[in-house]
C-alpha positions in Angstrom: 15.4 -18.7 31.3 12.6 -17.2 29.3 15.2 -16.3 26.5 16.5 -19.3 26.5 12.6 -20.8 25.6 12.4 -22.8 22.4 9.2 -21.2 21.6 10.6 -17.6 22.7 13.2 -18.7 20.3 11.5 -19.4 17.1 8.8 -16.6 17.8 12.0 -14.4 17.6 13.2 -15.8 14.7 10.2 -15.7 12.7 9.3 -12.1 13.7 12.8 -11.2 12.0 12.6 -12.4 9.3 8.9 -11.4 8.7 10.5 -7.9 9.7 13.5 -8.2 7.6 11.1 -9.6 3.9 8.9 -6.6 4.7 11.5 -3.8 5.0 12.5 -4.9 1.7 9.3 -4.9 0.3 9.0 -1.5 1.2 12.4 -0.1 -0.1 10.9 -1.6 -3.4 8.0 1.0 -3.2 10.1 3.2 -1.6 12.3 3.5 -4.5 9.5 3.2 -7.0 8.3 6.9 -4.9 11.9 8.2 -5.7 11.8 7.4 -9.2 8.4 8.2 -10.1 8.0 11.3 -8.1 11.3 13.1 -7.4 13.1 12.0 -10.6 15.7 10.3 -9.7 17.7 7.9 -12.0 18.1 3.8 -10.7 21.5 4.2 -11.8 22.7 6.9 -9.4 20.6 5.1 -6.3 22.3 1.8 -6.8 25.6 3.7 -6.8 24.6 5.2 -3.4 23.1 2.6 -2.1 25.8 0.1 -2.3 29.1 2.2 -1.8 26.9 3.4 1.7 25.5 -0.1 2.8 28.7 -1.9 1.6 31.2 0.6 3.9 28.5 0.2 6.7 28.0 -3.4 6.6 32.4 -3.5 6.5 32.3 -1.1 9.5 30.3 -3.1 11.1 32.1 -6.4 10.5 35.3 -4.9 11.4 34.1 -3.3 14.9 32.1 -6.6 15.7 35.3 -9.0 15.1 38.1 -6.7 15.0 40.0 -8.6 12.8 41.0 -7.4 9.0 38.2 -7.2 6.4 41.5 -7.0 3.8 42.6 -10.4 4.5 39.4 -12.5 2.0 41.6 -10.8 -1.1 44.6 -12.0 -0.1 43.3 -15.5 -1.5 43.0 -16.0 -5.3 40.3 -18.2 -5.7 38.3 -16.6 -3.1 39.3 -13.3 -4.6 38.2 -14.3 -7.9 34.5 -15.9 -6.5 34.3 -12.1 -4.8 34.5 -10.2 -7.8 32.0 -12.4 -9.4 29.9 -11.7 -7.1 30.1 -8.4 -6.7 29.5 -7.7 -10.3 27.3 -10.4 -11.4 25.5 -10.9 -8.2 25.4 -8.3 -6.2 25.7 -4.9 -8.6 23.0 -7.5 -10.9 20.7 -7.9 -9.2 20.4 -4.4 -7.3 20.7 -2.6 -10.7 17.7 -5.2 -12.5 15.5 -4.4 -10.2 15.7 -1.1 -9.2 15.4 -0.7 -13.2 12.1 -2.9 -13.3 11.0 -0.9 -10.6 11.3 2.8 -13.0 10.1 1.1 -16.3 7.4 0.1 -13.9 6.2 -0.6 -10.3 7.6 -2.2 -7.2 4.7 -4.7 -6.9 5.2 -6.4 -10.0 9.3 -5.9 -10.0 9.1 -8.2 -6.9 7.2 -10.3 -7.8 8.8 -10.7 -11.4 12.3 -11.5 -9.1 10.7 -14.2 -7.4 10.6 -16.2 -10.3 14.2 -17.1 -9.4 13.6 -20.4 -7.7 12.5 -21.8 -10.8 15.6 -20.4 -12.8 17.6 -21.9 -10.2 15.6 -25.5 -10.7 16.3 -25.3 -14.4 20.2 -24.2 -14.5 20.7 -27.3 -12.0 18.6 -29.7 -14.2 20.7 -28.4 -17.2 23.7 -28.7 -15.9 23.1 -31.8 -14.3 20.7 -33.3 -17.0 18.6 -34.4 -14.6 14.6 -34.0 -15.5 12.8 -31.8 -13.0 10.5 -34.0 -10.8 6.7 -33.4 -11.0 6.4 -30.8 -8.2 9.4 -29.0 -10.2 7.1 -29.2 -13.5 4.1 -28.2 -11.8 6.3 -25.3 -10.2 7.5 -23.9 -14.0 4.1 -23.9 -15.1 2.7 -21.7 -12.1 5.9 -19.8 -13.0 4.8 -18.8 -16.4 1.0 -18.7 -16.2 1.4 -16.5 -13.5 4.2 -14.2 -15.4 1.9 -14.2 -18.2 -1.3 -13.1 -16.4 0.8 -10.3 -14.7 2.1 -8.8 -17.8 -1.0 -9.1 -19.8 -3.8 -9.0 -17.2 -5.6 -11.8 -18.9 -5.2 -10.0 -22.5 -2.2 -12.2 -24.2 -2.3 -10.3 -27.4 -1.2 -7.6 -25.9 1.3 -6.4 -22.9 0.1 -4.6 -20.2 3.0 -3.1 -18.6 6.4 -1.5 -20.3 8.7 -4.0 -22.3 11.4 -2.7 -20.2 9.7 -3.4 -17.0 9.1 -7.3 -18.3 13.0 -7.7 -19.5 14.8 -5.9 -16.5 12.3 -7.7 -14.1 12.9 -11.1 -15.8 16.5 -10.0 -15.1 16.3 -9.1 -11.9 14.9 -13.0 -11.6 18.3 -14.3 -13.1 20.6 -11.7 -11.3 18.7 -13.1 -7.8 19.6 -16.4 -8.8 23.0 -15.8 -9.6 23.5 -14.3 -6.3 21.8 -16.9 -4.6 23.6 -19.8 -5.9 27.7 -18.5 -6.8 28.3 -17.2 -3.2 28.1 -20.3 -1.3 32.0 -21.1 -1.0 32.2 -17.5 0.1 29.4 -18.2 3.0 31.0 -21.1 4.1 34.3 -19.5 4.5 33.9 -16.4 5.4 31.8 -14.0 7.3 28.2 -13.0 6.3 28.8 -9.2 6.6 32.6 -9.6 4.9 31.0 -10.9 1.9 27.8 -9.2 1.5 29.8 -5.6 2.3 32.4 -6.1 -0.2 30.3 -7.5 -2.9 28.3 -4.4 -2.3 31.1 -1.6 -2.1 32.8 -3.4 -5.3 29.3 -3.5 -7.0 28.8 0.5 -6.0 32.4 1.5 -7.7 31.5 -0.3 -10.9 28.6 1.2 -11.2 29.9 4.0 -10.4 31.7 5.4 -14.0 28.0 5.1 -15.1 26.4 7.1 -12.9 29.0 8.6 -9.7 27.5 9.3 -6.8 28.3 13.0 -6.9 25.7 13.5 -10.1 22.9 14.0 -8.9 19.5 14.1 -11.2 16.2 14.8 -10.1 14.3 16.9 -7.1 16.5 17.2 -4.0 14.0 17.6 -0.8 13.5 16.9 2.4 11.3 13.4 1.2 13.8 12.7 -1.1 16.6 12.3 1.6 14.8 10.5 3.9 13.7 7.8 1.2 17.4 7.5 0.5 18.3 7.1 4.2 15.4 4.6 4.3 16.2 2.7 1.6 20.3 2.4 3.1 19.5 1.8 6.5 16.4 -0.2 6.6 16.0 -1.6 3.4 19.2 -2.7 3.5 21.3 -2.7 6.6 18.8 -3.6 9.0 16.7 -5.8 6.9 19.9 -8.0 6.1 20.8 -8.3 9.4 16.9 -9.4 10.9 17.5 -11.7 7.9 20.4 -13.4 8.9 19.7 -13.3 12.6 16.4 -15.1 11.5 18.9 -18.6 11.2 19.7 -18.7 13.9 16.5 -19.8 15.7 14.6 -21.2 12.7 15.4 -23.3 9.7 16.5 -22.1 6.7 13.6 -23.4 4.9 11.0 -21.8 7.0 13.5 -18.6 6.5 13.1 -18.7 2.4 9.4 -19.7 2.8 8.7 -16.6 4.7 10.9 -14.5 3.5 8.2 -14.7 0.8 6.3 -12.2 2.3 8.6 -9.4 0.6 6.1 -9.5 -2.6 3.2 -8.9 -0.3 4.1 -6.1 1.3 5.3 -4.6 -2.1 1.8 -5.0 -3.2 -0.1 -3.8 -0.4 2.3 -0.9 0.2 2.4 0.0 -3.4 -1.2 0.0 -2.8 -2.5 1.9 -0.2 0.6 4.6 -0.8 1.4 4.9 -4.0 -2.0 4.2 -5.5 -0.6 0.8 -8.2 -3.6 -0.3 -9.8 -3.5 -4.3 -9.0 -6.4 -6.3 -9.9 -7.8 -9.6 -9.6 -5.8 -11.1 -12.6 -2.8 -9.3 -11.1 -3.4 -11.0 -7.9 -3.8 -14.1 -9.6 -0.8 -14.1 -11.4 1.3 -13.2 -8.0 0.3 -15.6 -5.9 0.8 -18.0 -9.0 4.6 -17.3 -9.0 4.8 -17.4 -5.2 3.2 -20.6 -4.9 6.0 -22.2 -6.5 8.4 -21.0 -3.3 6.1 -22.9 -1.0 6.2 -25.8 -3.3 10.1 -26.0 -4.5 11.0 -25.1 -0.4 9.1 -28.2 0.6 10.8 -30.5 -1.7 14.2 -29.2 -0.5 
């Protein structure tokens, strides 16, 4: 009976994904640790990171259903809309940002990906030539006054953090909304795990002629491994599964809205552990670009 309360219900659902936003915050500064401290390249952790979640998420499928995870490539089209995922989507966007992330910090790599609802509201007004509506314009300017206070801290004539970091995190925006938009079909027809645990384990071996998982560079500790394991089991595994559990008991709207609070606890982690300088024009600019996920999930 008490399970079965409405209010149990949607408390449940907005604890995970609360729980889900904020495990990947942390894997952001998590990784940003691994990189910055012990060395290691964002090549050879997206390698690991997807061949291990991918083959886990498939495991996981394939115990759960116990039916054949093989059968999704079998279909042309659908085989087709998997590999473009997997590259473009999945491999992009993991790659991007784990790349902003080394050039510079986890705080502003998230928030630099969040742009992505507004690239998402401009590739459907181009293709559709339709003018964005005034909550959509008011969205793109929040978008770019706050980009431009983050990467300048109030100084436009000059940029306060690496070029790098501001091209692979206004990357990592576009790869997010690449695999946000292309992999509907997929979602529709298949399972959530079968698609998110190929596209991952397809990503991981094309990344991996770049950088395989058996060349290893950088300092190989005891904190090292278990900010790898973190970053596959919670940052990943778990966090995509109190993610998707989340819709079951709320809507998807109030999932995106506070899924929102991935940013935050990028900041505040980066923080109070890492020590990231983030000021007030910093903070500013942040809570510039996530206003616009507030406003462009209400007009939904």
């Amino acid at each position: 009976m008490i399970e079965n309360n409405p209010s149990n219900q949607r408390n449940k659902g907005i604890f995970l994904v609360l729980f889900g936003a904020t495990l990947w915050g942390a894997s952001g500064v998590v990784a940003q640790y691994l990189f910055h401290t012990k060395l290691l390249t964002p090549e050879w952790l997206v390698v690991v990171r997807l061949l291990s979640s991918g083959l886990l998420l498939l495991a996981y499928d394939f115990i759960k259903n116990r039916d054949s995870i093989f059968y999704i490539w079998k279909i042309k089209h659908d085989r087709n809309q998997l590999l473009s995922f997997s590259v473009f989507g999945m491999l992009g966007v993991q790659y991007t940002y784990f790349a902003a992330i080394s050039y510079g910090n986890a705080a502003t790599a998230t928030i630099l990906q969040y742009l992505m609802p507004v690239i998402i509201v401009c590739y459907f007004a181009a293709r559709y030539k339709k003018r964005p509506n005034g909550l959509e314009l008011i969205s793109i300017f929040l978008a770019m006054l706050g980009t431009c206070l983050l990467v300048t801290k109030g100084d436009f004539s000059n940029l306060a953090i690496s070029p790098l970091a501001l091209f692979w995190g206004i990357a990592s925006a576009f790869g997010a909304a690449f695999y946000t938009v292309q992999p509907k079909y997929l979602l529709s027809h298949w399972r959530s795990p079968l698609v998110i645990g190929w596209g991952m384990f397809v990503g991981g071996i094309v990344m991996s002629p770049v950088n395989p998982p058996w060349e290893f560079t950088g300092v190989w500790d005891m904190n090292a491994l278990l900010g790898i394991l973190f970053i596959i089991f919670f940052g990943t595994i778990i966090a995509f599964y109190a993610y998707l559990e989340s819709i079951k008991y709320i809507l998807p709207t109030e999932t995106g809205t506070l899924a929102s609070v991935e940013p935050l606890a990028a900041v505040i982690l980066s923080i109070y552990c890492l020590n990231t300088p983030f000021g007030l024009i910093d903070l500013i600019g942040g809570l510039s670009i996530m206003t616009t996920v507030f406003i462009l999930t209400r007009t939904k």
